[in-house]
N, C-alpha and C positions, 0 to 999 in steps of 0.2 A: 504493500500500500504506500501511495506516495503521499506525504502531505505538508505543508511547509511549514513551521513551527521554527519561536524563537528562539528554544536553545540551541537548533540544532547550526542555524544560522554562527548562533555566538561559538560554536565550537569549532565551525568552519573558518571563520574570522581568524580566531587565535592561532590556529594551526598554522595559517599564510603567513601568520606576524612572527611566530615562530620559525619558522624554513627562513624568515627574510631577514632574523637579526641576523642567525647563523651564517647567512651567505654573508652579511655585511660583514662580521664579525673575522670571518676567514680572509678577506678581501683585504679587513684592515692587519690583520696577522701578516701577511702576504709581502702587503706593503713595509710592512716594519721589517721583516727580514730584508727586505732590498736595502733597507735602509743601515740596516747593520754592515752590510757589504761595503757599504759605501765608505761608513767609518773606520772600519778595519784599514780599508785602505790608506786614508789619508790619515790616519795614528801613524802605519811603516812610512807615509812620505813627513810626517810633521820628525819623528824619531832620528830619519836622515839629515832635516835640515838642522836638529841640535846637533847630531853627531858629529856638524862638518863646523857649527857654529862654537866659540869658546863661552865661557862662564859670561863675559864683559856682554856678546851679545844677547843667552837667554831669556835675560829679562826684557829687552827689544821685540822679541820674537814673539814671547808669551802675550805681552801684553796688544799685539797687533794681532794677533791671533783673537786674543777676548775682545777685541773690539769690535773687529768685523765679524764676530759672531753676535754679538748684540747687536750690530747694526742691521745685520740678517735677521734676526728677530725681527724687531721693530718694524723694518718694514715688512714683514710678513703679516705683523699683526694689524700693520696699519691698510692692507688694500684688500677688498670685497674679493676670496677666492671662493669658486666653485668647490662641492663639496670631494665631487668625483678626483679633484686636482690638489686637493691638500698634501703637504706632506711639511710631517712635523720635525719640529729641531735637533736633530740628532746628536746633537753637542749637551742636551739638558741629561745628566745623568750617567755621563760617561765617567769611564776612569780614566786618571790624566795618564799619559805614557811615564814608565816605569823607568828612567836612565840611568845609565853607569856611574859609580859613585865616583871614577875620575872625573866628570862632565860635570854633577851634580851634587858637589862635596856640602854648598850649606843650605842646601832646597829640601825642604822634607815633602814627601809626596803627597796628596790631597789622598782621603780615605775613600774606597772604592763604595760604590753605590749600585745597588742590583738595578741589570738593565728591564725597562718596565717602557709602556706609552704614554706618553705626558699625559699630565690631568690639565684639563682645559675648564672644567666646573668642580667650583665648591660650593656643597650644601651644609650649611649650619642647622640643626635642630635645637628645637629650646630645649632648655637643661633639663626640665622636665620629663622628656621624654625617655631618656636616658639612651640615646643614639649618641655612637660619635661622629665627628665631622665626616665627609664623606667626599674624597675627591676622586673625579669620573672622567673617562677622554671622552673625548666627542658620541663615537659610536655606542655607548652607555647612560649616557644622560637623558633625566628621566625618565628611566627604567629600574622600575626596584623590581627588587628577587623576587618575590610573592607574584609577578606577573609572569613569571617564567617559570614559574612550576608546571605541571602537567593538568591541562585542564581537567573540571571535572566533568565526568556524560552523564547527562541525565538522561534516564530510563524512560521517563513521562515527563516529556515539554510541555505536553499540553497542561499540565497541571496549575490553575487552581479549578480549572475544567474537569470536568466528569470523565468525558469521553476524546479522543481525537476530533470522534466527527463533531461533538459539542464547539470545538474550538475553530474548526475550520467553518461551519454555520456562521459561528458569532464574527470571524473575520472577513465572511463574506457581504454579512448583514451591516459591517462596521463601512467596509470599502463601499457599497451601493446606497448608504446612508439613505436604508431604512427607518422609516418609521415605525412606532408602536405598533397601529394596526396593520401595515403590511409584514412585519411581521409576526406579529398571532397568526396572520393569515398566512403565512408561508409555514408556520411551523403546525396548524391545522390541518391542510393539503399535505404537508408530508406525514404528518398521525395518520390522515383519513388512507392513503395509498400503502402506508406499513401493514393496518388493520384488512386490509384487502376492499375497502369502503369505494376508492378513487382508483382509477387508471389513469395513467400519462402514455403515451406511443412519444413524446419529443425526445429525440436522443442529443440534439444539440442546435445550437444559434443560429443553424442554417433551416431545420424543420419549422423553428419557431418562426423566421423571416418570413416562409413560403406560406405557411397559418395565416400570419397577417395578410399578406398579397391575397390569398383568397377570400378574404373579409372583407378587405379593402373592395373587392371589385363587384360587391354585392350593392355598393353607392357610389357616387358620384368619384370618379380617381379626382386625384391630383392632376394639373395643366402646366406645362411649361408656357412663360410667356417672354421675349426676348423686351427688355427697355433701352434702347438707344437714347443718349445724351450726349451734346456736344462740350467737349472740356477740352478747354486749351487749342480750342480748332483743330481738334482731331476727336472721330465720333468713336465712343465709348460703351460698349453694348454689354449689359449685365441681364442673366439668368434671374427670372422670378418663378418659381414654384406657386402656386396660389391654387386652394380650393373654391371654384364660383361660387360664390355665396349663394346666388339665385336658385340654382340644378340644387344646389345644396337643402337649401328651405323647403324646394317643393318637394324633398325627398322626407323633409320631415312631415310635410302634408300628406303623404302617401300612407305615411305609419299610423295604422290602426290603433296603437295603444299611444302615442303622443299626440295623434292631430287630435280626440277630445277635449285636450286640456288649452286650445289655444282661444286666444280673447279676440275678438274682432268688432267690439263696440265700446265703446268708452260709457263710463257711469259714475254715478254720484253717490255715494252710499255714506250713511249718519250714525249716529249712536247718538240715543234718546242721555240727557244727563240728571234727568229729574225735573227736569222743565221746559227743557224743549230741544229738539232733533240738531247735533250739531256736525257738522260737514266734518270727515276725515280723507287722511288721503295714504293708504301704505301698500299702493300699486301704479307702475306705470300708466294702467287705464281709467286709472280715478285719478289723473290728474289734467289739468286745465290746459296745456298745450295739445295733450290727444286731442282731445273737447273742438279745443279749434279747428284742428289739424282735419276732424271727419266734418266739419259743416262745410268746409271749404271742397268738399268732394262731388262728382258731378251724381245731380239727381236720378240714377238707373237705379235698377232692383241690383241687389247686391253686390257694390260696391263697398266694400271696407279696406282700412288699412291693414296691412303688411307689413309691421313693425320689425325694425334692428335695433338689438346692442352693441356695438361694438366696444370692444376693451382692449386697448394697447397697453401693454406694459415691457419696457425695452431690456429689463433684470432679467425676463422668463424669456428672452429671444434672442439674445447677445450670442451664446457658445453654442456652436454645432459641431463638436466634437473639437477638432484642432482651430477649425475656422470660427472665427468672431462679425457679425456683420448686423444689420435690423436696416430694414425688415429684409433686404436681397443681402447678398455675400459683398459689401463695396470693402475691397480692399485696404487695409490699414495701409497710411505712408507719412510715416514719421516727416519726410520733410516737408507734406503738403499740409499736415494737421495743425488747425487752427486759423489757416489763411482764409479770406471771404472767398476764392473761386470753390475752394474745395468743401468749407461748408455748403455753400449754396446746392453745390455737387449732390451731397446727401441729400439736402432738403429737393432738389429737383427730381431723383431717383425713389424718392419715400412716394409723393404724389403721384408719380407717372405710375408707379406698385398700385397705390391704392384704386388710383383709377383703371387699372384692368381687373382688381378686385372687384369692385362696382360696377364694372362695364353693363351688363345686359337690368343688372334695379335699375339703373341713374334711368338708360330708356325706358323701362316700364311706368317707373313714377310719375312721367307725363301721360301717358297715354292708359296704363291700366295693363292689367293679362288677366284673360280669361280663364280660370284652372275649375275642373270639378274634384274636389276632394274627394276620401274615401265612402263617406255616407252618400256621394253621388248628386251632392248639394252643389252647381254650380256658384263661385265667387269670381268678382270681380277688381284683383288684387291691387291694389298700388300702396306700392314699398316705400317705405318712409326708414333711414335713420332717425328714428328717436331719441337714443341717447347715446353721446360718442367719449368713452369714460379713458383717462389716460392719466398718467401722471405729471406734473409740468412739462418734465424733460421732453414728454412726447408731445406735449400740448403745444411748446411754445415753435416746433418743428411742423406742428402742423397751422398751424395760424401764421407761421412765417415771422416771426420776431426775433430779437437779439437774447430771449431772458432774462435772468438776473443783474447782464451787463446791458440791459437797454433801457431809456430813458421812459419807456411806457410798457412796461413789464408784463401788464394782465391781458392774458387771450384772448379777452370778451371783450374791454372798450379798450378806451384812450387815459385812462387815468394817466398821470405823470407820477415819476417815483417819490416826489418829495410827497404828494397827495394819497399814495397809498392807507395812510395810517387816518386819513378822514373820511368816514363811513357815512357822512350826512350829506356828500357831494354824487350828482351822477354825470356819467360822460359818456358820447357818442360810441355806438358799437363798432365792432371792426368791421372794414369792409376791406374786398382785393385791392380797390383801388388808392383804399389810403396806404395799406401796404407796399405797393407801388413806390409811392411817394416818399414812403418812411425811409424805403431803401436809395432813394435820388439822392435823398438830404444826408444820409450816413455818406456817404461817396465823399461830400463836400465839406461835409464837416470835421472830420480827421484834424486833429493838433497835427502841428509840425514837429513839433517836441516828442509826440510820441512816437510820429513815422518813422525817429530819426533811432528812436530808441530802441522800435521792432527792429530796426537795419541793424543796427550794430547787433541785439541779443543772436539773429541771422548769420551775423559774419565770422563769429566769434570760434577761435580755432576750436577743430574736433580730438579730442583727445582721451585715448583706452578708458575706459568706465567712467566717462562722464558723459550724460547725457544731454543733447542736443535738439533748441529747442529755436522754431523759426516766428515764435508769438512768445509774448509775456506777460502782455497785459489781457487779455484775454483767456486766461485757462481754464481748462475741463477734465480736468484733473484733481486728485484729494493723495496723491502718492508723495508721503514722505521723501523718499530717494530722490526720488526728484524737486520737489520743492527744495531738499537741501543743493541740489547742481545749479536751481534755477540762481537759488540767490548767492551764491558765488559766482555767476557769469553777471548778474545783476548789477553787481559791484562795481565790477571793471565799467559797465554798458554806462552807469552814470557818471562815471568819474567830471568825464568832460559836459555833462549838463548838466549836474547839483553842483557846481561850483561854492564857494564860500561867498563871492560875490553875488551869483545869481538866486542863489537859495539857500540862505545860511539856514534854514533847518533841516535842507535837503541832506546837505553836507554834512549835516552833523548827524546826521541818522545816517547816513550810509560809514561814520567813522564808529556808529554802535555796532552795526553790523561787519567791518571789517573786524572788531574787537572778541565779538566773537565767534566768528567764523575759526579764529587763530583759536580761540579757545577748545570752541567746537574738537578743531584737530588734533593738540594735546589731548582731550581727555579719550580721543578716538582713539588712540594708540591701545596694539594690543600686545604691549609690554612696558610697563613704565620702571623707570628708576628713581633716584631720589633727584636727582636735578631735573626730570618732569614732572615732579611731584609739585617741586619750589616753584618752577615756571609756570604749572596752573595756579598755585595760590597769588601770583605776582599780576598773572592775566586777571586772576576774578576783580581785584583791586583795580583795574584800568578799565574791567568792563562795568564795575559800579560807577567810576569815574564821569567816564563817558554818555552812559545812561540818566546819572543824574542832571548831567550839561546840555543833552537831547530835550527833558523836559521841562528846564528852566527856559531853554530857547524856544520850544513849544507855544508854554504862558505868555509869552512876550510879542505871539506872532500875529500876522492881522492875518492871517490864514485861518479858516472854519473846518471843525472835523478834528482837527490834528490829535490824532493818539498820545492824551495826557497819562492813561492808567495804564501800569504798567503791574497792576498788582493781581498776575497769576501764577499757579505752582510753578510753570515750567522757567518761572524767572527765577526762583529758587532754588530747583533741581541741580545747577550747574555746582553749589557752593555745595549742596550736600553730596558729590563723587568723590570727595576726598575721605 
């Protein structure tokens, strides 16, 4: 039986870590006898040069000798080598050469030391522990003995599990991030087939595929439909998948057990309160837009409306396995995202979708269709969206606006942003045409200042993990990582437009932000010493500095808005990492 479990994983692990110290471990042995070779040698050539040299010059010799070995050192320790190309000092640990006492009458010889591999780390343990110091060459550090023991195999991984299969279920039900009740109901269907209760005939993902195709083809399929758009003068054709809503509806008309339940007249219904009959409303057809919607209908024997929901939401549409797209597949392109051609792009491919979704209602809805349902009751249908339910993000993509970052934010009318918060005012509904127009006036009204600021955040060199952004004042995005890349390209982008002349509070907020940006980076490090330690206590002190000189400059400003409060956790986080 095969099945994949944690420890067996963890045993696999160690065994590879094991095989790879040994190989390392051999390699570095390897290397050290070459290295022994090396100095044998030049011992019989350093022994020649005394033996030809007199007393007067050994101390010349010796001491030229120790120096360009320390010189050898030092810079060995001083320049970044590969690990595969190390090789260590073969001079630390030697025994000095042994000379003839006519050569070496008042030198007493240095005491011999066992040849061994430098220790390159020291660990100190508190006295407490009763360890002693511990020094380690390269190829052993941070590795203590208790990791190189013989793992242990456990008999039962699956264990705090019952069974194997218990644990391979719960792994499955964990990765498909079921629910409660799918699975009760998965683990009832497999009771009910154990019990002999249920049959299954699917042997696999491919019998289940061909089940659905045959289901599917009992209604209405799926329709490719191609959307052509023009970008960048050159036309761009995307695949839509779309089920016709129309075929679709009347297929639910066809069904005997759902067409009972449908409404095709509006009504007024009350609840008596102890004194007299008062109007409610907790249905689409009890309320006062249906109401209109059927008086305005042409006077034939039955004629009713043909009601839609529709529901957008872009959360439940985004991921189609590796691919990301709503509502068709449009391609991500990090350099085109955020620009006006390439939103608009979306918003022009979302419409041209929707409108072959709607293609054969939108005709009906003027003219009517004649359909006889299942009780053989001829109707005279016309299709109405009733209610079109989305979440901003989708709302303000379909009404065509800027959102959050536009000066008239609400879907429905023309409110202004400063106005939003006055509920006693009303304003003109949207129409295409002021849409139109809203977009002439953005075109012309663009700051210089910001154009100038898109271009540079654009220009700004690309470099290994940092991300690269062609918009900044506009983003649609909530990604940490990236908000930390934006405002380090940020920085540089204002330099030369928050000047101290042209915007002395510009200036002085982008010198909090350099402050801690630097900061930021010290406490990023994932290895600190004691003089990174000093340097971030030194930085919090400049970035208090700075921040208090940001909001004295603030108060002073005839600028409206300016971020006087500064008083949340994450301004305090930085002082408590130490």
């Amino acid at each position: 039986m095969k099945f994949k479990v944690q420890g067996i994983k963890k045993h696999e692990t160690s065994c590879k870590k094991l095989l790879k110290t040994e190989e390392e471990q051999q390699w570095f042995n390897q290397d050290y006898e070459r290295g022994q070779q090396k100095e044998k040698k030049a011992h019989r050539a350093f022994r020649l040069d005394i033996s030809k040299a007199g007393p007067s010059n050994l101390a010349s010799i010796s001491e030229s000798r120790s120096d360009a070995s320390d010189a050898h050192a030092d810079n060995c320790d001083a320049l970044p080598v590969p690990e595969e190309q190390l090789e260590f000092d073969s001079n630390v640990g030697i025994t000095s050469p042994v000379l003839s006492d006519a050569s070496m009458a008042t030198i007493n010889p240095a005491p011999a030391a066992s040849a061994q591999l430098p220790s390159k780390f020291k660990t100190e343990d508190h006295p407490h522990s009763g360890r002693q110091t511990l020094f380690q060459p390269f190829d052993q550090f941070d590795i203590s003995p208790e990791t190189q023991d013989a793992p242990i195999v456990d008999k039962e991984p699956w264990c705090p599990f019952r069974s194997c299969g218990d644990f391979e279920f719960s792994e499955i039900a964990i990765e498909a991030a079921l629910n409660k009740s799918q699975i009760n109901a998965l683990l009832s269907l497999i009771t009910h087939i154990s019990e002999g209760h249920a049959q299954i005939t699917l042997k696999n993902e491919a019998n289940l595929s061909k089940a659905w195709d045959n289901a599917a083809a009992e209604l209405t399929p799926f329709l490719k439909h191609k959307v052509a758009v023009t970008y960048k003068k050159n036309e761009q054709v995307y695949e839509v998948h779309a089920w016709p809503i129309w075929d679709w509806a009347l297929d639910l008309l066809d069904n005997p057990l759902l067409a009972p339940h449908f409404v095709w007249d509006v009504c007024c219904v009350y609840k008596h309160n102890g004194v007299q009959f008062k109007c409610f409303f907790n249905e689409p057809w009890t309320g006062d837009r249906w109401w209109d919607i059927q008086s305005s209908l042409p006077d034939i024997d039955g004629a009713v409306l043909f009601c839609f929901i529709l529901y957008a939401d872009k959360t439940k549409l985004s991921s189609f396995g590796t691919v990301k797209g709503y509502p068709v597949v449009v391609p991500e392109d990090a350099g085109e995202e955020g620009k006006l051609g390439h939103t608009m792009l979306k918003y022009v491919v979302w419409h041209e979708s929707f409108k072959k979704l709607l293609e054969h209602a939108a005709q009906y809805s003027k003219t009517g269709y004649s359909h006889k349902c299942h009780n053989d009751i001829l109707q005279w249908l016309f299709p109405v969206i009733l209610i079109l339910s989305a979440d901003y993000e989708e709302q303000h993509m379909m009404s065509l606006i800027r959102g959050h970052g536009g000066k008239c934010p609400c879907p429905m009318c023309l409110v202004p942003l400063e106005e939003l918060h006055d509920l006693s005012k009303t304003y003109a509904l949207r129409s295409i045409g002021e849409a139109m127009e809203a977009l002439h006036v953005y075109k012309r009204s663009k700051a210089q200042a910001e154009a100038a600021f898109e271009k540079l955040i654009d220009d700004f060199p690309q470099w290994r993990n940092l991300n690269h952004f062609k918009s900044a004042i506009n983003i649609l995005f909530s990604d940490g990582n990236k908000f930390q890349d934006l405002s380090k390209q940020t920085l540089y982008a204002c330099l030369n437009l928050l000047t101290p002349r042209t915007s002395p509070e510009g200036h002085q907020l982008l010198r909090v932000i350099n402050t801690y940006l630097q900061l930021d980076s010290l406490i990023g490090l994932n290895v600190h010493t004691e003089g990174t330690l000093m340097a971030i206590e030194a930085k919090l002190l400049i970035f208090d500095m700075e921040l208090k000189a940001y909001v004295t400059c603030a108060k002073s400003s005839d600028i409206e808005k300016l971020k006087l409060n500064w008083n949340f956790p994450k301004t305090l986080m930085e002082a408590h990492c130490l």
